[in-house]
N, C-alpha and C positions, 0 to 999 in steps of 0.2 A: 304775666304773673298767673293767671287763669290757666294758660298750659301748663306749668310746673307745678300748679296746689295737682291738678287733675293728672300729672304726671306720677308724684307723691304719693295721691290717695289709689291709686291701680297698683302701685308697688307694693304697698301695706299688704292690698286684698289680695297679691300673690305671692306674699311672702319673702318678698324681695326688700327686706326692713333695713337693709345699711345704708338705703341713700334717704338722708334726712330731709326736711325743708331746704328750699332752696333760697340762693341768697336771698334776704328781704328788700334791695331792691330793684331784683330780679336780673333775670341774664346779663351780664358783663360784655360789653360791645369797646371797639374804638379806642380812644383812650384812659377808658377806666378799665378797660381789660389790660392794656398793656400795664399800666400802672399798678397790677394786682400783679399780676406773672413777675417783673422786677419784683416786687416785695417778697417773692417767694412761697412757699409752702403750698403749693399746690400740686395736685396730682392730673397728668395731660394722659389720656388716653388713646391715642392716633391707633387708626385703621391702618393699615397697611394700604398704599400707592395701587395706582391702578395695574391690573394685570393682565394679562393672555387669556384666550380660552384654553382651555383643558387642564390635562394633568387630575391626580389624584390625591386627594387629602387620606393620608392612612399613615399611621406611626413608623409604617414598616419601608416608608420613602423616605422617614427624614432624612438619611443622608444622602442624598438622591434628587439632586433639583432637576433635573430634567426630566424627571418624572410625577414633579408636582403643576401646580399653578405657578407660575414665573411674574414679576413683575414684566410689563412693557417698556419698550423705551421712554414713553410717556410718564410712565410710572416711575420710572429710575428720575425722569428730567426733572419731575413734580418732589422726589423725595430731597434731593440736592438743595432744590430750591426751597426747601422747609427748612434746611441747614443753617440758608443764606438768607433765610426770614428772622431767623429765630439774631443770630448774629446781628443781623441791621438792627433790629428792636431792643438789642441789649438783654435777653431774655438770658438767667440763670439757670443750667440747668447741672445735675447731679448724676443721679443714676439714670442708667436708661436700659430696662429691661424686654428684651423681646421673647416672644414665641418662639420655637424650635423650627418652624418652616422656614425656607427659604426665603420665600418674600417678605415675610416681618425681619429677618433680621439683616436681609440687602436693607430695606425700606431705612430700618436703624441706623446701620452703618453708612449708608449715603447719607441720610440726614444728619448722624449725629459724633459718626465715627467710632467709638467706641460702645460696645453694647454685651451685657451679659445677656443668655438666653435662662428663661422660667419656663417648667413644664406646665404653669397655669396658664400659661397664654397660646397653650396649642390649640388651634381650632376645636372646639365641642362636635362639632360635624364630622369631623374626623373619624372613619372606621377605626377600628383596632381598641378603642378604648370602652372600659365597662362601666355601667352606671354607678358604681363606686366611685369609679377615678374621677367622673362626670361633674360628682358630686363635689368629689374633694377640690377641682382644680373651679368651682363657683367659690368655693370657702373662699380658698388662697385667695383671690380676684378680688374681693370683698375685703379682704384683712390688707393686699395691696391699697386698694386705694381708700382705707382708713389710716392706713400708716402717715404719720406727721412726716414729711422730709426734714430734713435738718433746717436750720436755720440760715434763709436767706438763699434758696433752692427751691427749685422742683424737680420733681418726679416725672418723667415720662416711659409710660407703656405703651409697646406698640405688637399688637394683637390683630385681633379679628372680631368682627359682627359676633360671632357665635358666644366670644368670651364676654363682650362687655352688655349684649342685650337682654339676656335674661336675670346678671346681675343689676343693673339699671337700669332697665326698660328704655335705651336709650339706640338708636339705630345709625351710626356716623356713615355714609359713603365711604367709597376707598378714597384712602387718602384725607378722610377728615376727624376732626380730633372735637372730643369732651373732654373738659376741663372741670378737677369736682376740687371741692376743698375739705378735707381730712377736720369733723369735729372735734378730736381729742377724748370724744366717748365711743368710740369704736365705729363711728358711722361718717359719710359724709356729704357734703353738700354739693349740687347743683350750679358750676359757676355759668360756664359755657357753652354753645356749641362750636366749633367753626368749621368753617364747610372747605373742600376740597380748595385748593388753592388760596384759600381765605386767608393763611399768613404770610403769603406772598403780598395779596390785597392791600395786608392791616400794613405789614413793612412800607407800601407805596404811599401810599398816604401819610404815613409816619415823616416821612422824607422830604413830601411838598412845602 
């Protein structure tokens, strides 16, 4: 609970004001996580699966995966098996938007099969783009995940560090996902973290 007031009060002082209080009884684990995610209306933000070295982050590759960062075989095994979590647990989900690079929208489609891509979820790191565009794709990212999903759904984006860290001060591994929940005043809250293979974890235990 001390992490999240302290997580909060840095986002205020940098101007990072959409992500409100976090739940009040703090991080959702175990079976009260899975129990929130069934109910819906949550926004899941996943990193993109672990990848290769090299390759080049620039607008001017998108279409061009082998000339970017690639997922790993590891990466691709871990994104499936996010698919095959989400299914075990019963988890609802809706839309699932990715990034324009190659490895958020394999990461997507392995895990989730079906995936529209958003130009808010292109790497911030990425050459080729102006601090305009910089600006505008933090907006979109913010208004993403204060958006309400429908009823009895969630929301997953599946991005990059670069997109979700300076809108939420929040840093996931590849491969692992924040979980916020949309307050209905334009801002939202703080449910989860979970760490790279963690819904593989939460499904095994789920099953004992």
């Amino acid at each position: 609970m001390r992490r999240g007031a302290l997580l909060v009060a840095a986002l205020l002082l940098t101007g990072c004001g959409g992500l409100s209080v976090p739940e009040p009884e703090g991080p959702l684990t175990g079976d009260r996580l899975v129990t929130a995610l069934r109910d819906g209306g949550l926004m899941l933000y996943l990193r993109h699966t672990e990848t290769t070295e090299g390759g080049i982050d620039s607008v001017s590759t998108l279409g061009d995966c082998a000339a970017q960062r690639e997922l790993s075989e590891a990466g691709r095994h871990d994104a499936h098996e996010i698919g095959a979590a989400f299914d075990a647990l019963a988890v609802p989900v809706g839309r699932v938007l990715a990034g324009p690079f190659c490895r958020t929208v394999e990461t997507a489609e392995l895990a989730f099969d079906e995936v529209r891509t958003d130009d808010a979820l292109l790497a911030l790191a990425s050459t080729g783009q102006s601090q305009a565009e910089q600006d505008a794709a933090k907006e979109r990212v913010r208004e993403l995940l204060s958006d309400e999903p429908p009823d009895g759904e969630n929301v997953v984006l599946v991005g990059h560090i670069s997109n979700v860290g300076p809108v939420t001060g929040t840093s996931p591994e590849e491969g692992g996902t924040v979980v916020f929940r949309p307050d209905g005043d334009g801002g939202f809250a703080l449910v989860a973290e979970v760490p790279p293979q963690g819904w593989q974890r939460l499904a095994e235990l789920q099953s004992d």
